[in-house]
GUTOR-187276 format. One record per residue (C-alpha): x, y, z; residue in three letters. Coordinates in Angstrom, 3 decimals. Layout:
<pts>
- X Y Z ala
...
</pts>
This chain:
<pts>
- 36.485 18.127 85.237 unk
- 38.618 15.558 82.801 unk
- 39.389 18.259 80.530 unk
- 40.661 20.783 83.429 unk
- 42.745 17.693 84.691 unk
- 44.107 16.669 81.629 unk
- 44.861 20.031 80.588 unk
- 46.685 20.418 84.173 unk
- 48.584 17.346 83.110 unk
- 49.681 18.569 79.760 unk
- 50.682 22.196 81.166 unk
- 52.115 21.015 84.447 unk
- 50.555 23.002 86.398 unk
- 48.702 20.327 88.592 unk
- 51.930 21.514 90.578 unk
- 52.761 24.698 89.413 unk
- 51.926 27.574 88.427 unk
- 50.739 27.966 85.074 unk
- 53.215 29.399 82.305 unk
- 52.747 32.596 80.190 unk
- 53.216 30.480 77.126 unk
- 49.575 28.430 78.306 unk
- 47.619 31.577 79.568 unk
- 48.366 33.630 75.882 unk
- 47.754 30.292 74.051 unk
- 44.140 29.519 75.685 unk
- 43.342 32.539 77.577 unk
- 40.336 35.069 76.905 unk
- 41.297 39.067 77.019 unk
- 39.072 41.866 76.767 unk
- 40.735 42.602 73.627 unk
- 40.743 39.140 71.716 unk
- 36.825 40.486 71.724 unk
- 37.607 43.108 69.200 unk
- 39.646 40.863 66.963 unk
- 36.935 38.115 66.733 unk
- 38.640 35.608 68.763 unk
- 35.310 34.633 70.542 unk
- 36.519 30.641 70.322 unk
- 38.931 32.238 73.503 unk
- 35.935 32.151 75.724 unk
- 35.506 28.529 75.949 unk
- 39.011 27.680 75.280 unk
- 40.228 29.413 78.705 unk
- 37.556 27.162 80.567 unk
- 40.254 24.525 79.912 unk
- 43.112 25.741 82.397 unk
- 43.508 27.112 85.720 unk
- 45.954 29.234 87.402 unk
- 47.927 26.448 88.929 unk
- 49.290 25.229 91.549 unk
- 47.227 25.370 94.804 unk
- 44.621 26.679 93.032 unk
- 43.920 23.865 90.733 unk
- 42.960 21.112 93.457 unk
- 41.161 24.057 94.736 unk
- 38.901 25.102 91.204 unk
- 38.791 21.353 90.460 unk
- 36.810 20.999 94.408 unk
- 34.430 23.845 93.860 unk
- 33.720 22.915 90.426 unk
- 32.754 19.591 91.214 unk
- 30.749 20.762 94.259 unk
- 28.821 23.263 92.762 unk
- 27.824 21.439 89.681 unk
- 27.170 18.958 91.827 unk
- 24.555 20.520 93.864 unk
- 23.555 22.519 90.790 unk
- 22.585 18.913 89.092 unk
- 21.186 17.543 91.825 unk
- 18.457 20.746 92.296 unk
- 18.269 21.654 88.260 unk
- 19.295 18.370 86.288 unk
- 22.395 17.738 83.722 unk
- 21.059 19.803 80.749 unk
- 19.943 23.172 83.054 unk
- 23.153 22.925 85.051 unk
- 25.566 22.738 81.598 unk
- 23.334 25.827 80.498 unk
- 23.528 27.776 83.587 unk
- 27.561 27.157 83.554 unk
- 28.093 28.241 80.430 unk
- 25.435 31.155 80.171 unk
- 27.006 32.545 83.635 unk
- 31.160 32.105 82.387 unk
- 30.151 33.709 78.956 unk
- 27.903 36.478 79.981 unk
- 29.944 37.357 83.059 unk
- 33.498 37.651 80.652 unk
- 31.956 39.343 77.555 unk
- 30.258 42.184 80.530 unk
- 33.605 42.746 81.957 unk
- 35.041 43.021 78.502 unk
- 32.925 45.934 77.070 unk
- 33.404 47.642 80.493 unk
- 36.623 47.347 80.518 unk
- 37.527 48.029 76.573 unk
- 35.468 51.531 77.386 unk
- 37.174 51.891 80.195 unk
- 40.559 51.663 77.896 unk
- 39.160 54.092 75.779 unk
- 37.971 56.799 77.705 unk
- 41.037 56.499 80.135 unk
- 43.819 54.771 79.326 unk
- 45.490 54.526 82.523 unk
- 48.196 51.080 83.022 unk
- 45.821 49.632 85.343 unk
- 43.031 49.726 82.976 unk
- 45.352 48.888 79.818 unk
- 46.909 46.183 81.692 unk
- 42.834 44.674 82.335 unk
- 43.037 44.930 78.937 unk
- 45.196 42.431 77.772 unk
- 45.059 40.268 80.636 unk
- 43.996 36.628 79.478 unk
- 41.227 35.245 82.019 unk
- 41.224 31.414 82.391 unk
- 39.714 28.792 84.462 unk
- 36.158 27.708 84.967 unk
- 35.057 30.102 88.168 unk
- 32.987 31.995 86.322 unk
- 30.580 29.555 85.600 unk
- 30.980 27.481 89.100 unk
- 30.071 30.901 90.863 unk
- 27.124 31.478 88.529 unk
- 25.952 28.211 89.462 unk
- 26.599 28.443 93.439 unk
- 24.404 31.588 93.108 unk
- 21.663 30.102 91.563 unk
- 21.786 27.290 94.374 unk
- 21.529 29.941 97.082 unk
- 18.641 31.269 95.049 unk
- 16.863 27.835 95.306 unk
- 17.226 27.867 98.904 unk
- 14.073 29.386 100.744 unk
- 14.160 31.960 103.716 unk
- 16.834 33.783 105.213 unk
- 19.322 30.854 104.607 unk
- 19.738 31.474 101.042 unk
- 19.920 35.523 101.391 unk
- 22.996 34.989 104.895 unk
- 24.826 32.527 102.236 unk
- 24.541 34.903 99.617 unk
- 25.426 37.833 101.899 unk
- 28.270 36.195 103.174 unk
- 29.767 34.633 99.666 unk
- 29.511 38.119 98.293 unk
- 31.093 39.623 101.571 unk
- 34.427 37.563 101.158 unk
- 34.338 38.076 96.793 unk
- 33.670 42.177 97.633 unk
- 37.157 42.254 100.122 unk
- 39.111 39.661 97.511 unk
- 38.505 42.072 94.895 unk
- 39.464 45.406 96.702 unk
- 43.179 44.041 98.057 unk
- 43.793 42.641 94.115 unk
- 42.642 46.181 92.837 unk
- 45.199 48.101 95.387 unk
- 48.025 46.275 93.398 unk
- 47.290 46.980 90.376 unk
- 48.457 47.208 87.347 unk
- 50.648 44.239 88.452 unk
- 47.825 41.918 89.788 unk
- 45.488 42.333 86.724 unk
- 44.591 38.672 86.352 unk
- 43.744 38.324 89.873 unk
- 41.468 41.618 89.335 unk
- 40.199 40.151 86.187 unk
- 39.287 36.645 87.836 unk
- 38.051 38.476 91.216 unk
- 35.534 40.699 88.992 unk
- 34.446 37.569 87.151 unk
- 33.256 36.185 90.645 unk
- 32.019 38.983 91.826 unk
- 29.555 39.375 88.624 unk
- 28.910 35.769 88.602 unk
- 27.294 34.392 91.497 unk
- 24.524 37.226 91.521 unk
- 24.012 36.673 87.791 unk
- 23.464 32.852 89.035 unk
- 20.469 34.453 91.369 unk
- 19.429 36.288 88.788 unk
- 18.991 33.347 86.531 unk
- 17.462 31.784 88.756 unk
- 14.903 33.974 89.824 unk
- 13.650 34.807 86.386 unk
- 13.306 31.016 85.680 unk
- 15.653 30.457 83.052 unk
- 16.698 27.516 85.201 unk
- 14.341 25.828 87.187 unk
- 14.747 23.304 89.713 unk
- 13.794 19.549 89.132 unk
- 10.159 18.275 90.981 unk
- 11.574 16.741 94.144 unk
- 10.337 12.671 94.252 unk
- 7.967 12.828 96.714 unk
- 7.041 16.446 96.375 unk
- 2.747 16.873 95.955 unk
- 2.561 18.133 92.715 unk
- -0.756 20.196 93.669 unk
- 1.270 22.188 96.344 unk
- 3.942 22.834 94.006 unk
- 1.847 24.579 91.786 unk
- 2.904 22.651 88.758 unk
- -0.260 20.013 88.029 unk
- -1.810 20.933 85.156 unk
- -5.328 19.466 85.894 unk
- -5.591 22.053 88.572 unk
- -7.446 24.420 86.592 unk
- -9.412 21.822 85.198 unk
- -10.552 20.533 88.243 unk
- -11.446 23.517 89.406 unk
- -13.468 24.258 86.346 unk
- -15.150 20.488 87.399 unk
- -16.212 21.751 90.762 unk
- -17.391 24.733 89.615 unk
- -19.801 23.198 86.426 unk
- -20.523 20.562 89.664 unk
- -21.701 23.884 91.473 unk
- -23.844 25.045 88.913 unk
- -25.649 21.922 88.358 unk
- -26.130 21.033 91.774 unk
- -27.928 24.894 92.105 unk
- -29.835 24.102 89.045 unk
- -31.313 21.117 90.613 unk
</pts>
């Protein structure tokens, strides 16, 4: 969150949008994967698109890692963050780059060479796994409804294309993201932290459960040999 707001600082768009000149210099296109600029993908975590939109990333990036810490710890949450912005942009690269190929249309060439930015990626990868964690129907209505609203953002950006292709190319990235962040989740590449207070029997995680069980059972045996 320091970088983004020092970066804001230095571009000027804590105010305003964010110039052409910042988005080519830092920004990540679907093509920069072909010439080898892969150092793009990290550097466009480093802006946003500026003006309303940077109090706005700056919120949900502070409340989702927030929550993400708080359920997974510092190390899992800077993992899931990063796994979910760099998966989700190098997926919507190849698709799009064969897209370019086989079709060629301006909307798709204009996808192309748009330059992503901003940290969304890996916020919404992280909100999804937090909606993951949550038991019950909770966690599936929050999901449904997240998705819902990402779904009907993406379809009005794609109806104005090719003029709108950062919007599309930000509005995919969400779209991908948060149920990558479920998906992470639910295969256990992150798992959430022991809560204090939690039994550690219920939860499945004491390791002298199979132990004692192997106790009771020897106890068993000896009390039938007697």
């Amino acid at each position: 969150m320091t970088a983004l707001t020092v970066f804001a600082v230095l571009s000027d768009s804590y105010w305003q949008s964010l110039t052409p000149q910042w988005r080519d210099w830092l920004g990540f296109a679907p093509t920069n994967f072909l010439d080898f600029q892969w150092q793009r993908l990290l550097s466009s975590l480093l802006l946003t698109a500026g003006g309303w939109k940077f109090p706005a990333s700056l919120l949900m990036l502070g409340a989702c890692l927030a929550m993400a810490e708080h359920r997974l710890g510092t190390l899992a949450t800077i993992k899931l963050f990063l796994t979910s912005h760099v998966t989700v942009l190098l997926i919507l690269s190849v698709v799009i780059l064969m897209l370019a190929h086989g079709v060629g249309t301006p909307s798709v060439m204009a996808l192309a060479n748009s330059r992503d930015i901003g940290p969304s990626a890996g916020y919404y990868g992280c909100l999804g796994a937090i909606l993951m964690l949550f038991s019950g129907r909770w966690g599936v209505f929050g999901f449904s409804c997240v998705q819902s609203i990402l779904l009907v953002r993406l379809v009005v950006s794609v109806s104005h294309l090719p003029d709108s292709a950062s919007i599309v190319s930000a509005d995919a990235a969400h779209l991908l993201a948060l149920p990558l962040g479920v998906l992470l989740a639910w295969c256990g590449y992150v798992r959430p932290l022991l809560i204090p207070g939690q039994d550690i029997e219920s939860s499945g995680c004491n390791p002298d459960n199979g132990r004692n069980g192997d106790d009771s059972g020897q106890a068993g045996s000896n009390a039938g040999d007697d």
